[in-house]
C-alpha positions in Angstrom: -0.8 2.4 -6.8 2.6 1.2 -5.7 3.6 4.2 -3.6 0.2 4.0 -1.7 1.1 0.5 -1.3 4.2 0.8 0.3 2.9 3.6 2.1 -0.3 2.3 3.5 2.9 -1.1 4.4 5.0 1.9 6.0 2.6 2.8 8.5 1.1 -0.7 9.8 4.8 -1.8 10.5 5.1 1.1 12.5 2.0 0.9 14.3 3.3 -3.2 15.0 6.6 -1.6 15.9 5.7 0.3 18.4 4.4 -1.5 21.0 7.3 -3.8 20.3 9.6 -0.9 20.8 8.3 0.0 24.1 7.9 -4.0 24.9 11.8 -4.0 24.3 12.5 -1.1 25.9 10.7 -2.2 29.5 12.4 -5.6 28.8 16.0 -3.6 28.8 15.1 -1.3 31.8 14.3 -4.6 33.6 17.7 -6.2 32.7 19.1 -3.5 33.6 17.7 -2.3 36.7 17.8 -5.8 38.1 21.8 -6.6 36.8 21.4 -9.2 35.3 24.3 -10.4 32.9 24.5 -11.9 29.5 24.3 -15.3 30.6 21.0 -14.8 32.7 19.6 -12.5 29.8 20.5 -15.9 27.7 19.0 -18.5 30.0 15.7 -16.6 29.8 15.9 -16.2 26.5 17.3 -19.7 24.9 14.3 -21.9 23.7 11.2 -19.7 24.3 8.7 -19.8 21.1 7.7 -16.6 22.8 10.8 -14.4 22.6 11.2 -15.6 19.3 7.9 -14.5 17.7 8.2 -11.2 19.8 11.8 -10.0 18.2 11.1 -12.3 14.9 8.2 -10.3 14.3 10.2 -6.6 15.4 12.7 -7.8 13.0 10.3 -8.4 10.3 8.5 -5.1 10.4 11.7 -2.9 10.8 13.1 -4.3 7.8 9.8 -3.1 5.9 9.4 -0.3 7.5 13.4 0.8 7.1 13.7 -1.0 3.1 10.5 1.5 2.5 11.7 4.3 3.7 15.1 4.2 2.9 13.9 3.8 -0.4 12.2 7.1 -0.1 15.3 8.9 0.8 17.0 7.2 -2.2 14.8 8.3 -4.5 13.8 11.9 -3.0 17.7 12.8 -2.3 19.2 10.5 -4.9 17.1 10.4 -7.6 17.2 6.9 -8.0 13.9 5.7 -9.9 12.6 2.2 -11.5 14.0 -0.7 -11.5 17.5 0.6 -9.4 15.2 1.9 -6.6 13.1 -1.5 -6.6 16.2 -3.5 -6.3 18.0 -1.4 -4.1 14.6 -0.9 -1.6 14.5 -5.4 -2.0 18.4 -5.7 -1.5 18.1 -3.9 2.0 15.2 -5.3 3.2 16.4 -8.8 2.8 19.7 -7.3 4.1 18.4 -5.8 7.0 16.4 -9.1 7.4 18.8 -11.8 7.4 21.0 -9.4 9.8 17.9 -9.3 12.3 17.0 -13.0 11.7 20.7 -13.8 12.9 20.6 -12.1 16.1 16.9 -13.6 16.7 17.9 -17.2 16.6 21.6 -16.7 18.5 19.3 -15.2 21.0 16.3 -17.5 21.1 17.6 -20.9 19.9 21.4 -21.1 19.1 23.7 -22.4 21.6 27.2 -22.0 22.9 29.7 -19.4 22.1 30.0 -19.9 17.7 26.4 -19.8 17.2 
């Protein structure tokens, strides 16, 4: 029941992700195609609820989606099983979490150049 789980959790983060992948994607082209530096990037960025629950939520489903999967490949190419696989599928997810959260809030909310 656990692997459908996880499964079934697999796919809905990557039907989230991608619209939030091409959302990101156009939001890049944009930047790019209109030059705009870091700073401008930053002033659009700093403050707005609404970038924050847009990459918030992309960071949230890609850590699911990459713990699950990764844990997958551990187990199918390592054979890692029980409790290892469990912790080790948790430790990246909050890993790859916490990374994601960082760059989220330095881009959304923190300000000046140590945040």
């Amino acid at each position: 029941m656990l692997n459908l789980r996880l499964y079934m959790l697999q796919r809905i983060t990557a039907l989230l992700m991608a619209p939030l992948v091409l959302g990101h994607l156009a939001v890049m082209i944009y930047a790019i195609q209109n030059g705009l530096s870091t700073a401008e990037i930053l002033g659009r960025t700093q403050g707005s609820a609404l970038w924050f629950l847009f990459y918030g939520t992309f960071v949230l489903a890609v850590s699911i989606h990459g713990a699950i999967g990764l844990r997958t490949v551990f187990h199918e190419w390592g054979g890692i099983k029980g409790p290892a696989l469990e912790t080790l599928m948790w430790a990246i997810g909050i890993a790859l979490f916490a990374l994601g959260a960082r760059a989220v809030w330095a881009v959304t909310f923190a300000t000046g150049l140590g945040a």
